[in-house]
C-alpha positions in Angstrom: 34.5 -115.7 -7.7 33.6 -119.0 -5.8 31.6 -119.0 -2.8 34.3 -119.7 -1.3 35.8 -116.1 -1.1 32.9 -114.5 -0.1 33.0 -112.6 2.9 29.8 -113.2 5.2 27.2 -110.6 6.5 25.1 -111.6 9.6 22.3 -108.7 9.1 19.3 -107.5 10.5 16.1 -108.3 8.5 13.7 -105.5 7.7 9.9 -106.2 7.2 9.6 -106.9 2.9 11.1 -105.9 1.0 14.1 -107.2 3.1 17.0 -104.1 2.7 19.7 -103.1 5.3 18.1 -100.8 8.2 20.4 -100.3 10.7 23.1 -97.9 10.9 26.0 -100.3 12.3 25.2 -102.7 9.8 25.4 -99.7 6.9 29.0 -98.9 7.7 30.1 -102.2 6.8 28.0 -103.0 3.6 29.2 -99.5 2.5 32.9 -100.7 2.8 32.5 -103.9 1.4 30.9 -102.6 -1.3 33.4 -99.3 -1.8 36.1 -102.0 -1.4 34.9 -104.4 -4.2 34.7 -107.2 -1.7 33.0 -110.5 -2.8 30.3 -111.0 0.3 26.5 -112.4 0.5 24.0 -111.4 3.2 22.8 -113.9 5.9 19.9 -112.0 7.5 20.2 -113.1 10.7 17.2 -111.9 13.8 17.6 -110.6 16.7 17.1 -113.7 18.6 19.7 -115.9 16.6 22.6 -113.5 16.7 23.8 -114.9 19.9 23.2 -118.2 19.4 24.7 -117.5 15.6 27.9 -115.6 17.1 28.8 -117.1 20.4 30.9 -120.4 19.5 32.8 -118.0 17.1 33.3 -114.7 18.9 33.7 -113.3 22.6 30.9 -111.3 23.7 31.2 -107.5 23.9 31.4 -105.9 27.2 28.8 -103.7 26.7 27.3 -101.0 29.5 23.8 -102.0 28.1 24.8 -105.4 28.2 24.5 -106.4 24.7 27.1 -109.4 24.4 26.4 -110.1 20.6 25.4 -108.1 18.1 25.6 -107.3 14.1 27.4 -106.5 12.1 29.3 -109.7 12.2 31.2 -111.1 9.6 32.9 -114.8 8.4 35.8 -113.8 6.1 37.0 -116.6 3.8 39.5 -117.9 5.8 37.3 -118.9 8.8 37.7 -115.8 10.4 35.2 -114.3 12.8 34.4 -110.3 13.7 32.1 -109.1 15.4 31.4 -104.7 15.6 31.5 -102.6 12.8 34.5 -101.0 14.0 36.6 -104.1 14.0 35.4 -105.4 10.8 36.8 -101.9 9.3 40.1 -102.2 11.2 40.4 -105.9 10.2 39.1 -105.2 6.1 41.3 -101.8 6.0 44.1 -104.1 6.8 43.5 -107.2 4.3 42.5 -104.9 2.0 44.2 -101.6 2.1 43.2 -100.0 -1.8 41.1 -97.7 -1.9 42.1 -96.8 1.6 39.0 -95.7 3.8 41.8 -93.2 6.1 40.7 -94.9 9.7 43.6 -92.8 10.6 41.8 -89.2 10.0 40.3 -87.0 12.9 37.5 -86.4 11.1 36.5 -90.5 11.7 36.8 -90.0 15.5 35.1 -87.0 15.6 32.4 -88.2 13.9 32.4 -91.3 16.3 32.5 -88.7 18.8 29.4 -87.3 17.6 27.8 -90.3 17.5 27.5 -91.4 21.0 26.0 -88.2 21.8 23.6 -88.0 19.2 22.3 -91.5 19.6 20.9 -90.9 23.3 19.6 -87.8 22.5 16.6 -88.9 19.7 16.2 -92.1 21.9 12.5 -91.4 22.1 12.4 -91.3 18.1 14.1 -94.2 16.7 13.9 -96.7 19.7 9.9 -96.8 20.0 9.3 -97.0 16.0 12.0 -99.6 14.8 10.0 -102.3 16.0 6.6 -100.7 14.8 8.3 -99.9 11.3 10.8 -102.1 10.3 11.1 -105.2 12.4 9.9 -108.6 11.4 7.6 -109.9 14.3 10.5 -112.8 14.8 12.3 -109.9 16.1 9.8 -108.1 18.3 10.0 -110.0 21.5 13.7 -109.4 21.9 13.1 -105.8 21.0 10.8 -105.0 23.8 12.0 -107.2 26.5 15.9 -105.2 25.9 15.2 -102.0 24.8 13.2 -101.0 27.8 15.7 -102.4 29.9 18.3 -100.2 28.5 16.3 -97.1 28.4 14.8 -97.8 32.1 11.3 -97.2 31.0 8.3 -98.8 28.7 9.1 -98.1 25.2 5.5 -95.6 25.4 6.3 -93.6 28.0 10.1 -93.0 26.0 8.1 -91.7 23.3 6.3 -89.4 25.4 8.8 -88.2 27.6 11.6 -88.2 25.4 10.4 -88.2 21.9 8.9 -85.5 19.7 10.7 -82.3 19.2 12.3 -82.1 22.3 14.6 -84.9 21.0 15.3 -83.2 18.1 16.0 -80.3 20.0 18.7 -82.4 22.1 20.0 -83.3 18.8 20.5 -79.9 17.4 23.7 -79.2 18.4 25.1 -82.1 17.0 23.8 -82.4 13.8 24.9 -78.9 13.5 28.3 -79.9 14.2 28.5 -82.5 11.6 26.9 -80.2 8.9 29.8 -77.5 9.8 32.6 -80.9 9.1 30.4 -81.8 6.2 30.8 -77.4 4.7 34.6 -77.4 5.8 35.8 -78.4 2.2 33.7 -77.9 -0.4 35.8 -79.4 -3.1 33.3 -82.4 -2.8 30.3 -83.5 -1.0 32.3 -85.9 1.3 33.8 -85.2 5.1 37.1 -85.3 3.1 36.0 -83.1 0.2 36.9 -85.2 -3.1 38.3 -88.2 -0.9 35.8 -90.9 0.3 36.3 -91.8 3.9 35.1 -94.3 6.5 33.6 -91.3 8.4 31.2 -91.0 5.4 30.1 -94.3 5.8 29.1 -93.5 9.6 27.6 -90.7 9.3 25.4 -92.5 5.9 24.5 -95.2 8.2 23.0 -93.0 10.3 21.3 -91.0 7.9 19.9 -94.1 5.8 18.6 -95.4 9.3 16.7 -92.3 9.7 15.3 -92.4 6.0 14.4 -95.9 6.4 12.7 -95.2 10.0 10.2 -93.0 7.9 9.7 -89.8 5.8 8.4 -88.0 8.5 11.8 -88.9 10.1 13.6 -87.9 7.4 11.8 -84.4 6.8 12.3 -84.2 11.1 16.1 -84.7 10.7 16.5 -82.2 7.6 14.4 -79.6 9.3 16.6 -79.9 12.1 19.6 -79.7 10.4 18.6 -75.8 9.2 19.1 -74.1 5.7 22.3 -76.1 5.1 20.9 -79.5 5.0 21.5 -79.9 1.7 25.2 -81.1 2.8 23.7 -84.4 3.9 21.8 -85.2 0.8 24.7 -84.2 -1.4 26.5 -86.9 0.9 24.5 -89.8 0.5 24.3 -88.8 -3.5 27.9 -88.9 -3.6 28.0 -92.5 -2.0 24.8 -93.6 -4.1 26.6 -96.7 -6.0 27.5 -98.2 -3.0 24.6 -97.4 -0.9 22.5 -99.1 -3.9 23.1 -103.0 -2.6 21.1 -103.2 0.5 19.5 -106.2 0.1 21.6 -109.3 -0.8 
């Protein structure tokens, strides 16, 4: 294939060496890859995604005010997206085989999940992204928004909010998810044999958490009680397209 069908990925660069971090940004590199699409990475900071985005897409309305963000993609044809969401809805459609069943409960459920369990480890993953995986391009942007957003200075988050109170908040819902992920246990995936956009959330999150740290990782498993081997078993059933991260 030419250059010219490749798809486009506006990504977030990690510290070296340079893979996919973020969880947004996971969902789509996990369907493009599961879909066999034909794409290259443009890592993109956090400072030049608006100035990247904004002649091409409208801004988000966004509660915290974010207007652009990634993922973002150029498809062949000139086409723009912005929101991981959209890029699925768009790509699902252009490309319907294998389908990633947008359609199932299970997907808004998860989604569900997700805007619950995002606010409540706050005070983990917000103070150590930049200390951890961020470039230093990035790290102005980083902490002039994010205490904005979480109405304090990212240290005091990680005091008040952070630790094991935040995994105690969490609880609950990564309970929830490992009770979706035991339903049926013909395979290791939300749909049992049948790969599903849902497993592609619920991997992005989970890789973000890996990628934040070990200690992270070992935080979220121990939370997740004597069945967290459900999660793992995920992410080893989506290993061949989890393995391009970085191009």
């Amino acid at each position: 294939m030419s250059s010219e069908d490749q798809i486009v990925l506006y990504d977030i660069p990690s510290v070296p060496p340079c893979k996919t971090w973020s969880l947004n940004p996971w969902k789509t590199r996990l369907l493009l890859n599961y879909k066999g699409l034909n794409y290259r990475t443009e890592w993109t900071e956090y400072p030049d995604i608006k100035p990247k985005l904004q002649d091409h897409v409208p801004p988000a309305k966004s509660p915290l005010g974010i207007e652009y963000s990634s993922p973002a993609i150029t498809l062949p044809d000139g086409t723009w997206i912005m929101d991981s969401r959209a890029i699925a809805n768009e790509i699902e459609k252009r490309h319907p085989t294998p389908s990633v069943h947008l359609d199932s409960p299970v997907l808004s459920k998860i989604e569900e999940i997700m805007t619950k369990i995002m606010p409540a480890l706050v005070g983990i993953y917000v103070p150590l992204v930049p200390q951890r995986l961020l470039n230093e391009a990035s790290h102005p942007h980083w902490y002039k928004t994010r205490p904005v957003w979480v109405g304090m200075p990212l240290d005091q988050l990680q005091r008040e909010r952070g630790g094991q109170k935040a995994w105690d908040g969490a609880k609950p819902y990564i309970d929830e998810v490992t009770k979706m992920l035991k339903e049926d246990q013909s395979g290791p995936y939300f749909l049992g044999k049948e790969i599903s956009y849902a497993d592609f959330v619920w991997a992005g999150y989970l890789i973000f958490m890996q990628r934040i740290g070990q200690d992270v990782w070992e935080d979220l498993m121990r939370t997740a009680g004597a069945d967290a081997e459900v999660h793992g078993k995920l992410l080893l059933g989506l290993d061949q397209w989890t393995a391009r991260s970085d191009k």
